[in-house]
C-alpha positions in Angstrom: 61.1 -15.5 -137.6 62.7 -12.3 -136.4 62.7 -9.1 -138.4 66.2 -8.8 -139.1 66.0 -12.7 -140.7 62.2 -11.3 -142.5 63.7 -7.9 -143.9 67.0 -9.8 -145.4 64.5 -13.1 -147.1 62.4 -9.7 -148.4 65.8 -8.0 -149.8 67.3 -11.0 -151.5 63.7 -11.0 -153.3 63.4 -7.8 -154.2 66.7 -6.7 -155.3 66.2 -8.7 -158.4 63.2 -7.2 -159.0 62.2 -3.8 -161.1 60.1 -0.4 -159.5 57.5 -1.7 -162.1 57.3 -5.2 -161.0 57.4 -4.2 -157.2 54.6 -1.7 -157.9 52.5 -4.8 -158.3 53.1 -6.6 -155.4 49.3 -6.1 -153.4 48.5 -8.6 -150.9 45.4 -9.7 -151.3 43.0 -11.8 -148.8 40.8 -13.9 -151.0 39.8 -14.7 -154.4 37.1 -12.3 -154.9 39.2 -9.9 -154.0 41.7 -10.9 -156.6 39.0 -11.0 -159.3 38.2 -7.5 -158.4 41.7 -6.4 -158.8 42.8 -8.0 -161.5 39.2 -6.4 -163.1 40.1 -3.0 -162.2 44.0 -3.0 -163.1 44.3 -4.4 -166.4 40.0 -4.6 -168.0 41.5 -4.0 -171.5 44.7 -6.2 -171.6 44.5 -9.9 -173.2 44.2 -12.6 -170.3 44.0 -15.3 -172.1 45.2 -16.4 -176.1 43.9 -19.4 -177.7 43.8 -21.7 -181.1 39.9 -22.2 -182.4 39.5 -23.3 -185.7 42.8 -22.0 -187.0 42.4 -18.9 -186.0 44.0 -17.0 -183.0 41.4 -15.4 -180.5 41.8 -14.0 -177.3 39.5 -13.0 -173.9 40.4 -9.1 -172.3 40.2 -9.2 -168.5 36.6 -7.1 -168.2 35.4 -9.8 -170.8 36.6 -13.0 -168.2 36.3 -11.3 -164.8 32.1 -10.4 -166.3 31.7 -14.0 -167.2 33.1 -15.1 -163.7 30.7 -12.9 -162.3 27.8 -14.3 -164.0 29.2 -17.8 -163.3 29.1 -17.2 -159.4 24.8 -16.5 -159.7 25.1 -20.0 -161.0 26.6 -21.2 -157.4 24.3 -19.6 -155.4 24.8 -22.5 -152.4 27.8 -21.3 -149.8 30.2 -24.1 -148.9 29.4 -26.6 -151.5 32.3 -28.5 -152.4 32.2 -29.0 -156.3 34.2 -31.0 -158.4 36.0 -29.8 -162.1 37.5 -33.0 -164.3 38.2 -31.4 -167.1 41.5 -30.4 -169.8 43.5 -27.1 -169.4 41.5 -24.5 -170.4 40.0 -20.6 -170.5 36.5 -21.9 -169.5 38.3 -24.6 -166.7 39.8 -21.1 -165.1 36.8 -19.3 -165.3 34.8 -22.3 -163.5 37.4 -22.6 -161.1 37.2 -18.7 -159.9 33.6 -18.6 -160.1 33.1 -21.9 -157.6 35.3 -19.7 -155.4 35.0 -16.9 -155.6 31.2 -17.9 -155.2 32.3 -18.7 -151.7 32.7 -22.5 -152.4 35.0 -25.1 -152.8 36.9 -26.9 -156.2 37.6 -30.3 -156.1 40.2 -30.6 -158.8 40.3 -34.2 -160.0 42.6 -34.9 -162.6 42.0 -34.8 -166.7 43.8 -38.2 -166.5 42.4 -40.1 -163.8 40.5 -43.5 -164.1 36.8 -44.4 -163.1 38.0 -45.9 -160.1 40.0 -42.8 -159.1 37.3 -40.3 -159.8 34.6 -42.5 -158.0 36.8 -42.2 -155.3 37.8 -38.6 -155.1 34.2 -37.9 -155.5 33.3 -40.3 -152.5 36.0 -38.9 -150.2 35.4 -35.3 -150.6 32.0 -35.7 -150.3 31.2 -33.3 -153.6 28.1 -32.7 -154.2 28.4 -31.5 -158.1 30.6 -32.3 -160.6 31.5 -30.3 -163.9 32.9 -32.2 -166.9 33.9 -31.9 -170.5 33.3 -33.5 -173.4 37.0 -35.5 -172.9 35.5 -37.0 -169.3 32.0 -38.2 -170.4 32.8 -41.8 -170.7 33.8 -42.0 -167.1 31.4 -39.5 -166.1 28.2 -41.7 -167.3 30.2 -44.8 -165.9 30.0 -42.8 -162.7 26.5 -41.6 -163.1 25.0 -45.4 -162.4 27.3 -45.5 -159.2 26.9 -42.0 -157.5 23.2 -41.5 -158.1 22.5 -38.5 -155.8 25.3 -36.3 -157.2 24.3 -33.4 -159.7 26.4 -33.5 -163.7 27.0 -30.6 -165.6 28.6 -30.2 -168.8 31.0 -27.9 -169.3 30.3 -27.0 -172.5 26.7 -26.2 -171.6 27.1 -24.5 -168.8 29.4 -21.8 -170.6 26.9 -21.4 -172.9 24.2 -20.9 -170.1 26.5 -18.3 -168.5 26.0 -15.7 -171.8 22.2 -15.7 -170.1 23.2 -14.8 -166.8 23.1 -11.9 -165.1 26.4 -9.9 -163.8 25.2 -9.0 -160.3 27.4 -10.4 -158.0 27.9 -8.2 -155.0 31.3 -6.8 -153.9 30.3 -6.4 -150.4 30.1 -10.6 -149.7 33.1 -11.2 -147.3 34.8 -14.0 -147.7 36.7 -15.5 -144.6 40.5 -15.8 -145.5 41.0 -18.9 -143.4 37.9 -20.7 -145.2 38.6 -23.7 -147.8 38.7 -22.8 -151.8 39.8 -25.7 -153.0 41.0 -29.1 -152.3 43.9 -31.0 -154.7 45.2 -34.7 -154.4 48.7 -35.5 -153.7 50.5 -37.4 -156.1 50.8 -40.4 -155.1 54.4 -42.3 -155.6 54.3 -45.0 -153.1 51.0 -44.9 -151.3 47.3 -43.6 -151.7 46.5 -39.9 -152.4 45.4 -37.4 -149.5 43.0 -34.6 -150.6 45.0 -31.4 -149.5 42.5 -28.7 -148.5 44.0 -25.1 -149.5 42.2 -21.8 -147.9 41.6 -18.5 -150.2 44.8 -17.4 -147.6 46.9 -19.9 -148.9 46.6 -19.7 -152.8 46.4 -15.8 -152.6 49.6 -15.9 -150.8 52.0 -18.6 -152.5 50.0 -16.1 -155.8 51.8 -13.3 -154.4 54.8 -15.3 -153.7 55.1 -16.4 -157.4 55.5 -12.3 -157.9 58.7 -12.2 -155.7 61.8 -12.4 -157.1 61.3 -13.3 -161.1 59.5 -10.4 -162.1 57.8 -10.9 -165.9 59.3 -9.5 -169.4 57.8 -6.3 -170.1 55.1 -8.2 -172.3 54.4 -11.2 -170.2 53.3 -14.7 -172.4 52.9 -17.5 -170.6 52.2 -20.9 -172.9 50.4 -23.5 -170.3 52.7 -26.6 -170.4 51.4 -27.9 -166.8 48.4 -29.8 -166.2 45.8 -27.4 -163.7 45.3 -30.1 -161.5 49.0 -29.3 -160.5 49.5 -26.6 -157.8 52.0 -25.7 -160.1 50.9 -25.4 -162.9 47.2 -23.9 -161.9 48.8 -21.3 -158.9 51.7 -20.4 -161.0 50.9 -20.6 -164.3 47.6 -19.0 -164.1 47.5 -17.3 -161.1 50.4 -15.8 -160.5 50.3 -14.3 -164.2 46.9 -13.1 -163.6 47.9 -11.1 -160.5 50.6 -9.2 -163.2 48.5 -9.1 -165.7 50.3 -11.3 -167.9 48.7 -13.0 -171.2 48.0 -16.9 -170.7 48.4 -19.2 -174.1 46.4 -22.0 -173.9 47.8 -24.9 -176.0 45.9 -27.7 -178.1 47.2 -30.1 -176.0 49.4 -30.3 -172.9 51.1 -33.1 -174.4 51.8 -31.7 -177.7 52.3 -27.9 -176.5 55.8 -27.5 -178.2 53.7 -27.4 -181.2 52.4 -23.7 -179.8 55.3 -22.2 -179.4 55.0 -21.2 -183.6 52.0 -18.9 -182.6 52.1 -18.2 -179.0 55.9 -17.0 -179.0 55.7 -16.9 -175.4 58.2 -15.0 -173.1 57.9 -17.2 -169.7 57.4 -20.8 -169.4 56.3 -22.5 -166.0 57.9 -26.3 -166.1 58.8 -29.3 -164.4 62.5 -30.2 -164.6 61.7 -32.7 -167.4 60.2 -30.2 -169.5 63.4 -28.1 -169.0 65.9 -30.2 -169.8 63.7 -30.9 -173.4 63.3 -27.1 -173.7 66.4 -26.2 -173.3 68.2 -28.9 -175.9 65.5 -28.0 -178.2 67.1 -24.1 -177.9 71.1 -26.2 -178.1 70.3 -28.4 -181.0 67.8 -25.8 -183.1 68.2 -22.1 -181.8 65.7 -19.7 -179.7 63.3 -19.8 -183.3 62.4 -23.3 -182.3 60.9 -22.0 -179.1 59.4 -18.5 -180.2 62.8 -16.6 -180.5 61.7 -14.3 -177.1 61.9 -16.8 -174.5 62.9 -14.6 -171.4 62.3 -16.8 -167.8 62.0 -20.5 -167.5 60.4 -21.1 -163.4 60.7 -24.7 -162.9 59.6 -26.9 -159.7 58.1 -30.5 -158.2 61.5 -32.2 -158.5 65.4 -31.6 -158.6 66.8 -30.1 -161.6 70.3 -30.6 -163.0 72.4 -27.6 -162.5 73.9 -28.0 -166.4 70.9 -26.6 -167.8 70.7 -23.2 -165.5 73.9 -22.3 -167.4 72.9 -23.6 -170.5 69.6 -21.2 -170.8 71.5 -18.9 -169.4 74.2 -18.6 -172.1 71.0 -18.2 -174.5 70.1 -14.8 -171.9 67.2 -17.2 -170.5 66.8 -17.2 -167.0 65.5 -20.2 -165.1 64.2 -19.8 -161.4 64.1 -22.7 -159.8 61.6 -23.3 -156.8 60.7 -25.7 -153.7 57.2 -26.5 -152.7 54.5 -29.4 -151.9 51.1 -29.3 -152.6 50.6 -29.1 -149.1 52.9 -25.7 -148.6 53.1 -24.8 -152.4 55.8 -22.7 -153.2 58.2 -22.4 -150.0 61.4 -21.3 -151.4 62.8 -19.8 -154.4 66.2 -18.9 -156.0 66.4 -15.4 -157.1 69.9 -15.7 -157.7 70.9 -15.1 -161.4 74.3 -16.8 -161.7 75.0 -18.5 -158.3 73.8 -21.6 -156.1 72.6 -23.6 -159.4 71.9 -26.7 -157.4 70.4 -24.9 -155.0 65.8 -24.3 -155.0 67.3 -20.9 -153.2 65.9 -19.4 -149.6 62.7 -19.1 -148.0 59.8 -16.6 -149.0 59.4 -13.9 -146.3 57.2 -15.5 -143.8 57.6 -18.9 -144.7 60.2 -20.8 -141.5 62.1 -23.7 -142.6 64.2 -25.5 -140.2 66.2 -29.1 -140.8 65.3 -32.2 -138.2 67.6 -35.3 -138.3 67.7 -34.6 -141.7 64.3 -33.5 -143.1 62.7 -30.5 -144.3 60.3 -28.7 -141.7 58.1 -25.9 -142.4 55.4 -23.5 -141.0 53.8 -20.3 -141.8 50.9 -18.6 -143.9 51.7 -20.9 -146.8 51.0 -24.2 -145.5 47.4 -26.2 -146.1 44.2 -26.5 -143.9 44.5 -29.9 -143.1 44.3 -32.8 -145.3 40.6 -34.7 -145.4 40.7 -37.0 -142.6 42.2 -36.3 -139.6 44.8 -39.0 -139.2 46.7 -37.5 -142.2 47.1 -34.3 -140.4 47.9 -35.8 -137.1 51.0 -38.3 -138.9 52.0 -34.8 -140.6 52.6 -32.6 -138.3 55.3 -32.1 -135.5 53.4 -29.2 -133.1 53.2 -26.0 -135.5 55.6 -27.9 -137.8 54.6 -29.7 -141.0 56.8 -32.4 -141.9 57.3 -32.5 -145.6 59.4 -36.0 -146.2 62.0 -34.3 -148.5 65.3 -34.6 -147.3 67.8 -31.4 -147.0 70.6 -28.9 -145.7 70.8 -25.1 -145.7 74.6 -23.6 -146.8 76.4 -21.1 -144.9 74.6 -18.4 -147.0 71.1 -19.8 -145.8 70.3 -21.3 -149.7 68.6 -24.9 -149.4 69.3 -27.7 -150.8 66.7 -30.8 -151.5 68.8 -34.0 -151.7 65.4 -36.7 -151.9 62.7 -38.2 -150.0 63.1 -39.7 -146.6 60.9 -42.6 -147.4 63.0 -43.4 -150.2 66.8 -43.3 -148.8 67.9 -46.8 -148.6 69.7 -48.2 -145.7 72.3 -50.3 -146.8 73.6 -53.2 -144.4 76.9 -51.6 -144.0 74.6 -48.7 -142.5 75.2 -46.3 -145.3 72.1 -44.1 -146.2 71.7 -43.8 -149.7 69.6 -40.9 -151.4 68.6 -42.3 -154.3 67.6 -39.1 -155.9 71.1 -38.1 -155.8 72.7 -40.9 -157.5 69.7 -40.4 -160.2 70.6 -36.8 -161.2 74.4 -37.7 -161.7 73.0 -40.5 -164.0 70.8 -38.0 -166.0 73.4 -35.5 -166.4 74.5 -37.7 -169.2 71.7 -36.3 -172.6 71.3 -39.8 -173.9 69.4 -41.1 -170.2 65.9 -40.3 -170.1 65.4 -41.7 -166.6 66.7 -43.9 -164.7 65.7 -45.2 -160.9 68.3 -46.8 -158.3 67.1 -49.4 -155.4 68.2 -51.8 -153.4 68.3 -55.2 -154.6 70.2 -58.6 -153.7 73.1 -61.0 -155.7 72.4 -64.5 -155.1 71.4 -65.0 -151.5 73.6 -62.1 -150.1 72.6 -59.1 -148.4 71.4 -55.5 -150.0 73.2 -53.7 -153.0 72.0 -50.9 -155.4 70.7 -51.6 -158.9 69.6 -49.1 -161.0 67.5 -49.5 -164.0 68.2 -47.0 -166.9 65.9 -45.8 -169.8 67.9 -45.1 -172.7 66.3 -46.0 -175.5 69.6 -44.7 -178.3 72.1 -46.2 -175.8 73.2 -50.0 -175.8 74.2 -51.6 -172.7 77.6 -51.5 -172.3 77.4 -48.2 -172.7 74.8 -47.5 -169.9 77.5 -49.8 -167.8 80.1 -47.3 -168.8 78.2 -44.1 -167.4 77.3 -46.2 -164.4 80.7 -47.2 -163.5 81.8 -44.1 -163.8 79.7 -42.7 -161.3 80.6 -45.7 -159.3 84.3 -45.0 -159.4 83.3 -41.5 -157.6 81.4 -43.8 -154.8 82.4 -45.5 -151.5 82.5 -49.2 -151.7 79.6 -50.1 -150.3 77.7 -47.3 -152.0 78.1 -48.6 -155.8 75.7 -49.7 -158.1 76.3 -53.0 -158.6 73.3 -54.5 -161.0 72.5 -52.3 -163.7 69.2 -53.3 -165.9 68.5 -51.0 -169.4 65.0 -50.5 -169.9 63.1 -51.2 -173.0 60.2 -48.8 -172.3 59.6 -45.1 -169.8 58.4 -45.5 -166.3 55.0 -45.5 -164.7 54.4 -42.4 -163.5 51.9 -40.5 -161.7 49.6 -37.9 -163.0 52.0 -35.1 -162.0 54.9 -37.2 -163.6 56.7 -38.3 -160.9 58.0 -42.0 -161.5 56.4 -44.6 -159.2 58.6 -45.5 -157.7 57.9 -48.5 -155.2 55.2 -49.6 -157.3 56.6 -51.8 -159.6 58.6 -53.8 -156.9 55.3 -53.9 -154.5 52.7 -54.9 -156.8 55.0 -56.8 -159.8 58.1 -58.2 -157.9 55.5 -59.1 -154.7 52.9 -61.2 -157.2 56.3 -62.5 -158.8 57.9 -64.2 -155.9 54.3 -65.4 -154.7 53.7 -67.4 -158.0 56.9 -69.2 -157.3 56.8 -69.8 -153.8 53.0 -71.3 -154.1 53.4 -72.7 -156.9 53.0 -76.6 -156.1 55.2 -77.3 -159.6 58.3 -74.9 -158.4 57.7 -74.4 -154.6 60.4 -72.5 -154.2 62.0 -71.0 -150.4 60.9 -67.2 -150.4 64.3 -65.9 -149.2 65.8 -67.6 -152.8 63.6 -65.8 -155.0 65.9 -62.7 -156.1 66.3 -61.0 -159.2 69.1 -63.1 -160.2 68.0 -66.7 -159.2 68.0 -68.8 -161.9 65.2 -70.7 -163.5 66.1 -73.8 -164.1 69.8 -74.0 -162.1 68.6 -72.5 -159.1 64.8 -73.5 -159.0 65.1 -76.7 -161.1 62.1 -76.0 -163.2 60.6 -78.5 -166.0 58.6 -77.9 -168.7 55.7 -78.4 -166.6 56.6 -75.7 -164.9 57.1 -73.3 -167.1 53.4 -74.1 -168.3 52.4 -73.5 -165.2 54.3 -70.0 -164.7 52.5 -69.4 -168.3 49.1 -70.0 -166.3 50.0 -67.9 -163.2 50.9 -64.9 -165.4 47.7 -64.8 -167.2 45.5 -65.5 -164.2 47.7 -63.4 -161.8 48.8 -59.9 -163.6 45.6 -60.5 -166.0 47.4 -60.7 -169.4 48.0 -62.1 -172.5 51.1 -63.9 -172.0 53.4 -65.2 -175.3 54.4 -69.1 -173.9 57.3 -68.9 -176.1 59.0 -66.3 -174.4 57.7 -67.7 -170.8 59.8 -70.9 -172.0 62.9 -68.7 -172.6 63.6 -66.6 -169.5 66.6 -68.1 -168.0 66.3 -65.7 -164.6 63.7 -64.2 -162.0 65.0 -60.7 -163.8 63.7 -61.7 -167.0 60.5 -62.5 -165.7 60.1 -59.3 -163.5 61.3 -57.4 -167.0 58.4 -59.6 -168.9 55.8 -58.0 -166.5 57.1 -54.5 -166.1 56.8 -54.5 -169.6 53.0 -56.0 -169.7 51.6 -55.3 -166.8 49.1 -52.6 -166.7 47.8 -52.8 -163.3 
């Protein structure tokens, strides 16, 4: 990137920024460093604010940055990889810096995952220690008789063992910029996580990054409303806020932290678009008291957001800042622009490149991860120097970018139309009554590809859901329509960062589905006949029998407790799929 390029990225930044807030932009190198200055700036200002037996009590900086330090004589190995599972919390933070700050590495498993999923983020990373709370013992002594050799430690007790700890941790330790401090586990939509390893370089960077551009209210709150095993949430909800020296609220629950907003009245919010969209027709429906009455900055990222609610919180003086990033590249882009470019995630951070190839979203720079865990994932990722992220995009002639979906989701019609999917999805949602909705591609009879789209919208009936749709589809080339539309009785599956899964229900459920018919010695059905709308008894000429059969499959097959009365009654292949979707667990 040439200077001219840098100093014009560093000026759209800035200029929506205040002397004060610019006074705090510091590059740091590492997380010990940070510790040390966040120690030294603001020792007697809150960090963090929490609920404990009715009763609001907070933790200065001095206070956390000494029990840190006493923390890190607890890691005295170098390069141990240790694991957290754990909920949002002060003491989760305060673990976290101390493992790296401590000169090793976090493995950050999720609060929600399954045994299976924390065996297996524990066997790939190749942890040697894992911390826990109360919430994660179950699995934990489930995965105490499997992983023998690892060491458990209870949260709770280890806090307590910190107050007998010394505070001698040594300033002058070095810490390598370019060395690991934590590894985090992709999502997940459509195929198995990878364990992205960050370097100290990387977080204190996309930290400082968080600074740029959205500068905090004068009294900074920040209520946590992301999980910490989001890059999100834990780099820019935490860590950004820290490096300002904003106060952090720490709800009861994640799930239930609109509840919080009574006490914690906070002034910034870091959200997905979901989040948004409930936040901000909590303010249209109940006012700015139902949220804390000094709401200031909304900063929103991990998926598109509808345009509508930018203006919306900004006719209530709120501003939203919406952002770009990955786990593997974190926050690459940003829009500091107040009141234009709305659909826009805005233009790169100074020293982040972004370039546009056949379609997709490129990137290089100080930003990006270490490398994923095994090799092959790196290799398949990268293009020389550049990472390839899988989102799909274009840049305007004012250099803002625009995120229009994921490449391995655009659908190819047979007409040789690409479809973004994504795209067609946030038209859809712009309507208040859809909570979600997903568009593939899907078959009539025997013929070849059209969209469907299945809609969630759970106050709507269906012929109004077929209204909105085909009113989008009067906006849409022929061959670009959605032409079966499906209303959902219940949300999504979704991943542990909310995304919806998106290929899973048609790999797993739809794959099973057709394989029961087409084995089945009772049906035996063609495989290129089994579509969504093939009828049962018309198409497949099933008998009773058959149907008892289908009964027996579903039970043995999806393992669950199938009703044989409504088996008996499902007229198509889409009643059946809807049957599972709506039992199947997994």
């Amino acid at each position: 990137m040439d200077k001219k390029t840098q100093d014009e990225l560093s000026k759209f930044f800035l200029d929506n920024m205040n002397e004060r807030a610019i006074e705090k932009l510091k590059p740091l190198n590492n997380l010990r460093e940070f510790l040390y200055h966040i120690k030294k700036q603001f020792s007697n200002k809150k960090a963090f604010v929490f609920r404990k037996e009715e009763k609001i009590k907070s933790i200065k900086y001095e206070e956390m940055c000494d029990k840190i330090l006493r923390l890190m004589n607890f890691f005295h190995e170098k390069n141990e990889k240790i694991a957290i599972v754990a909920e949002p919390s002060e003491d989760w933070v305060e673990i976290f810096l101390s493992i790296t700050c401590s000169s090793n590495v976090a493995v950050i498993i999720p609060s929600v995952a399954k045994l299976n999923s924390i065996i297996g983020i524990l066997q790939m990373s190749g942890a040697k220690t894992v911390i826990y709370d109360s919430s994660n013992s179950g699995n934990i002594e489930k995965c105490k008789t499997k992983l023998e050799n690892l060491k458990y430690l209870s949260l709770e007790e280890l806090m307590k063992e910190s107050t007998t700890l010394t505070k001698t941790a040594s300033k002058n330790i070095t810490i390598d910029q370019n060395s690991p401090a934590a590894i985090f586990f992709t999502s997940g939509t459509t195929a198995l996580s990878k364990g992205v390893v960050l370097t100290h370089k990387n977080i204190m960077l996309n930290a400082f990054n968080g600074m740029l551009g959205t500068p905090l209210p004068e009294f900074c709150r920040c209520l946590l409303a992301l999980p910490l095993f989001h890059v999100l949430g834990l780099i820019r909800s935490i860590l950004t806020i820290l490096y300002q020296g904003g106060e952090i609220h720490f709800p009861g629950s994640i799930k239930t932290f609109f509840k919080d907003f009574s006490w914690s009245h906070p002034t910034v919010l870091v959200l997905i678009p979901e989040q948004v969209s409930a936040v901000a027709n909590i303010i249209k429906n109940k006012g700015l008291l139902a949220v804390g009455n000094e709401l200031k900055t909304i900063i929103t990222g991990g998926a598109a957001m509808q345009a509508k609610f930018k203006q919306m919180l900004l006719d209530y003086n709120i501003e939203l800042s919406q952002g770009y990033g990955l786990t593997e590249c974190l926050f690459v882009c940003a829009n500091a622009s107040k009141k234009t470019k709305f659909s826009s995630v805005g233009k790169p951070y100074p020293g982040n490149m972004v370039k546009i190839k056949n379609g997709e979203i490129l990137i290089r720079g100080d930003n990006l991860f270490s490398n994923y865990l095994f090799k092959e994932d790196t290799e398949k990722s990268f293009e020389g120097p550049w990472f390839k992220t899988g989102d799909l995009g274009h840049f305007d002639e004012d250099g803002f970018l625009y995120v229009t979906g994921r490449k391995k989701f655009l659908i190819v019609l047979a007409n040789g139309e690409n479809i973004s999917p994504e795209k067609l999805e946030l038209k859809i949602l712009e309507n208040s009554d859809v909570k979600e909705a997903m568009v593939y591609e899907t078959q009539i009879g025997s013929g070849t590809g059209v969209l469907g789209v299945e809609v969630y919208a759970p106050e709507l009936e269906y012929l109004k859901i077929c209204e909105i749709i085909n009113k989008i589809n009067d906006t849409l080339p022929l061959g670009g329509k959605m032409r079966v539309i499906t209303k959902r009785d219940i949300p999504f599956a979704k991943t542990p960062s909310n995304k919806i899964i998106r290929n899973g229900f048609q790999n797993t459920i739809f794959t099973k589905l057709k394989e029961a018919f087409v084995k089945s010695p009772l049906i035996n059905a063609d495989p290129n006949s089994i579509v969504m709308d093939t009828r049962l008894i018309e198409d497949l000429e099933m008998s009773s029998v058959a149907f008892a059969d289908l009964f027996c499959e579903f039970e043995e097959k999806f393992s669950i407790k199938a009703n044989f009365d409504e088996v008996s009654k499902m007229l198509t292949i889409r009643d059946a799929y809807n049957y599972l979707q709506k039992n199947y667990k997994g």
